[in-house]
C-alpha positions as CSV (number, residue, x, y, z in Angstrom):
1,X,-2.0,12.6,20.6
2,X,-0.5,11.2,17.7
3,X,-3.0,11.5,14.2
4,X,-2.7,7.8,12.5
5,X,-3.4,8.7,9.0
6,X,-4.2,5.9,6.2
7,X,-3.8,6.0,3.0
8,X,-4.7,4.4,0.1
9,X,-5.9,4.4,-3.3
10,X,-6.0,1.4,-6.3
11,X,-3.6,0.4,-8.8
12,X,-3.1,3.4,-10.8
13,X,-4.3,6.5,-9.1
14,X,-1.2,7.5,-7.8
15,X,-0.7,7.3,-3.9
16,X,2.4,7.4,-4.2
17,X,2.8,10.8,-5.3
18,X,1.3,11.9,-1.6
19,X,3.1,9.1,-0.1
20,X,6.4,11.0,-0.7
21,X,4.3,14.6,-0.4
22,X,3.8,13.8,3.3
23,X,7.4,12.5,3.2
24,X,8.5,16.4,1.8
25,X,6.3,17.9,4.7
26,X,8.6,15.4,7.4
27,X,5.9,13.6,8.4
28,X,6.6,9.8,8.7
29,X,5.1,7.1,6.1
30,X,5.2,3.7,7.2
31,X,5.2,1.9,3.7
32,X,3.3,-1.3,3.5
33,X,5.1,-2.2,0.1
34,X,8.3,-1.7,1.4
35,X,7.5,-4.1,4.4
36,X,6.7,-7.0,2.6
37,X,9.6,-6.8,0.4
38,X,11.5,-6.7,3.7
39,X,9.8,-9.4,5.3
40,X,10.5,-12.1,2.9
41,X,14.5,-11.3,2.6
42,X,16.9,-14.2,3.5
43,X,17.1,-14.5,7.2
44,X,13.5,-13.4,8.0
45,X,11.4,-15.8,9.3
46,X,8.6,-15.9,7.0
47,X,11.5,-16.2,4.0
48,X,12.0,-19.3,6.2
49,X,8.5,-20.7,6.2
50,X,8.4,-19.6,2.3
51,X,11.2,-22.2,1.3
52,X,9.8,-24.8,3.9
53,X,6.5,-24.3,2.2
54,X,7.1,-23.9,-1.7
55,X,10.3,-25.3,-1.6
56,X,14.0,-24.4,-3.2
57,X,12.5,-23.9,-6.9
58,X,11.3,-20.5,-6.0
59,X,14.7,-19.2,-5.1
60,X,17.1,-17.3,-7.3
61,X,20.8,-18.9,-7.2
62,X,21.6,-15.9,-4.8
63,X,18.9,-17.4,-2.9
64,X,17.1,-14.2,-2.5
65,X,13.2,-15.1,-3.3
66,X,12.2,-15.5,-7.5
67,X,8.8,-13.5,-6.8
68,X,8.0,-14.4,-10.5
69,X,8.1,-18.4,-9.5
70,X,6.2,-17.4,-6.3
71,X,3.9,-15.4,-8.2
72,X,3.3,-17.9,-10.8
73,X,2.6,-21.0,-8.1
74,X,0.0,-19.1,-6.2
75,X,-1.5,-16.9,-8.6
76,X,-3.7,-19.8,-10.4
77,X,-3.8,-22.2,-7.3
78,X,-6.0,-20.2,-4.4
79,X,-4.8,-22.9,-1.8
80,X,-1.5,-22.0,-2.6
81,X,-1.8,-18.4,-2.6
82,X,-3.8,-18.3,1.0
83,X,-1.1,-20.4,2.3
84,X,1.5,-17.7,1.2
85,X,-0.9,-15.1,2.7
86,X,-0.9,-16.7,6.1
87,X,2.6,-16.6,5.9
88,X,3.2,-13.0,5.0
89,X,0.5,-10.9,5.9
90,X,0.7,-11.1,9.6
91,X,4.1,-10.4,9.1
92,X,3.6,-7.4,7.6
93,X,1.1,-6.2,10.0
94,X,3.3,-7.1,13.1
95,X,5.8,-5.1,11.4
96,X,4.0,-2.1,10.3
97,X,2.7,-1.6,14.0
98,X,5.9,-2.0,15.3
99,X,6.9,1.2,13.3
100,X,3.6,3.1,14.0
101,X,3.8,2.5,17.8
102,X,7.6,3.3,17.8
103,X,6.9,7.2,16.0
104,X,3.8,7.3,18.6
105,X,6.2,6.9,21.3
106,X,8.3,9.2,19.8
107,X,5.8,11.9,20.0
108,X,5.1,12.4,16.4
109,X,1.9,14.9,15.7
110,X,0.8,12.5,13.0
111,X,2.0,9.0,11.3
112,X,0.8,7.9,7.7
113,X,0.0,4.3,7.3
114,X,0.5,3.5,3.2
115,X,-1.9,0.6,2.4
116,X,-2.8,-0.5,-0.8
117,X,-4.9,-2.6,-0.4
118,X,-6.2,-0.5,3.4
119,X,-9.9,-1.7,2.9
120,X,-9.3,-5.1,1.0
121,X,-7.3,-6.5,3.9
122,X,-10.0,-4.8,6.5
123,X,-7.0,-2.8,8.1
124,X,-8.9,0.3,9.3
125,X,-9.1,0.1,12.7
126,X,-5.3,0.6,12.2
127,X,-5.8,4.0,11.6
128,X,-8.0,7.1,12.9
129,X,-8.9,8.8,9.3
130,X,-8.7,7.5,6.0
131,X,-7.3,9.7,2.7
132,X,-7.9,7.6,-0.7
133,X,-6.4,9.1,-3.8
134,X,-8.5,8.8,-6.7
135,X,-8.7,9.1,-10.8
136,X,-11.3,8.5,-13.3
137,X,-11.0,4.8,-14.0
138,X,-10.2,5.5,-17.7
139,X,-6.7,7.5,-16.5
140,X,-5.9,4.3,-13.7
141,X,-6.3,2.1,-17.2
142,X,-3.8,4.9,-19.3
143,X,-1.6,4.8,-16.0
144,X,-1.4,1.4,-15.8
145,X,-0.9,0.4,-19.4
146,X,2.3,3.6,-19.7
147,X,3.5,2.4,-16.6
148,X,3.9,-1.5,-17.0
149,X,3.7,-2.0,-20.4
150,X,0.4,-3.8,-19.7
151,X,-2.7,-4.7,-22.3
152,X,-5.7,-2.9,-21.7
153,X,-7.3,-6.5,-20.8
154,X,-4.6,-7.0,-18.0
155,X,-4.4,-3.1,-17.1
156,X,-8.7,-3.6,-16.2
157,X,-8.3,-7.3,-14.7
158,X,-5.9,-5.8,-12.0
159,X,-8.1,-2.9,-11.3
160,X,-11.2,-5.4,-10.9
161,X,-9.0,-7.5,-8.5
162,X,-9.5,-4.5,-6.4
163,X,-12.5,-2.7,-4.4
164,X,-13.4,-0.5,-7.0
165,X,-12.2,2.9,-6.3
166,X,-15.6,5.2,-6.0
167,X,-16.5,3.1,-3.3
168,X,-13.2,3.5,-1.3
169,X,-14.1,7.6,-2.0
170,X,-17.7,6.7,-0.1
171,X,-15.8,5.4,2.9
172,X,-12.6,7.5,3.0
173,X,-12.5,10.4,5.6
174,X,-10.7,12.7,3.0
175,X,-10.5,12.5,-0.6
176,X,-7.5,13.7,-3.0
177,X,-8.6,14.0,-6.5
178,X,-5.4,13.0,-8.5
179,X,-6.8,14.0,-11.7
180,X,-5.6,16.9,-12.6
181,X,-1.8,18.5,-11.8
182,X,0.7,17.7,-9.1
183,X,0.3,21.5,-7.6
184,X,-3.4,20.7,-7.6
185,X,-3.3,17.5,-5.4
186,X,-0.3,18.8,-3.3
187,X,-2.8,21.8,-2.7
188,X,-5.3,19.2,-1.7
189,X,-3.1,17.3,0.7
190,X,-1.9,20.5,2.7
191,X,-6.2,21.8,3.0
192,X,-7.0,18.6,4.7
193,X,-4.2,18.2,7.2
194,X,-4.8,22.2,8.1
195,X,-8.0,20.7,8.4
196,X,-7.0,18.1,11.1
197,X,-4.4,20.5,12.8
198,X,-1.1,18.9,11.6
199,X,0.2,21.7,9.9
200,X,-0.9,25.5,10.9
201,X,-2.5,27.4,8.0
């Protein structure tokens, strides 16, 4: 039996350091992320529906998608931005299990799942346990602000577009507490999957 793993965190608390942890320790990550950049390159279908949707304005002269004059339409029009969605997320998701189901069949012991936005999008029953990486909200602000060059006032207004983070820790199966040093969370990450039997202590 394969172990589907999920994991997620919020804007700042830095999944992807154990994204590419589990990635050290050879165990496969289907990336989320990475998927819906993929999704949306020339060729694909939803790029197609995209330009029949939004039109040719949103297109870089290479024709590759302007995700800034994407962003901009459908960030302050929510009719807009849930047509997008119906667009790309079940595009993503048909994706994203095509990968899990492939490692499945390939006998993998266990496949990670990296989701943002795991609980948002109600994406659970994807997976079989649940590992949200999580920091004070004060450090996610810090993070945020060092890492994009963001205000304080945007750094917070993107963490409160999110479920707030505690209460992803209530519902999580296992919890990595990204606070302190890499070593420390690393050490984290390897006492919960000796926990679940994926790798022998």
């Amino acid at each position: 039996m394969t172990l589907i793993i999920g994991l997620t965190g919020s804007i700042g608390t830095g999944k992807s350091l154990i994204s590419n942890q589990f990635r050290k320790l050879n165990i496969p990550v289907v990336d989320a992320d990475l998927i819906a950049r993929e999704v949306v390159e020339p060729g694909q279908k939803a790029y197609t529906k995209i330009v029949e949707t939004f039109g040719e304005d949103i297109l870089h002269d290479d024709d590759t998608l302007d995700r800034k004059a994407l962003g901009n339409i459908v960030f302050n029009d929510q009719e807009k931005r849930k047509k997008l969605n119906a667009i790309i997320h079940p595009a993503i998701r048909k994706e994203m299990l095509k990968q899990r189901d492939e490692y499945v069949q390939q006998g993998e012991l266990c496949v990670v799942l990296d989701i943002p936005l795991l609980y948002e999008s109600g994406l659970t029953h994807y997976v079989d346990k649940v590992i949200v990486v999580f920091v004070e909200p004060e450090v996610q602000v810090k993070r945020i602000i060092s890492r994009d060059n963001s205000t304080e006032e945007e750094a917070r207004s993107r963490i409160n577009s999110q479920i707030p983070v505690a209460d992803k820790v209530n519902k999580a199966d296992a919890v990595i507490d990204n606070n302190g040093s890499k070593e420390e969370s690393y050490k984290q990450l390897e006492d919960i999957l000796k926990q679940w039997g994926i790798i022998l202590s």
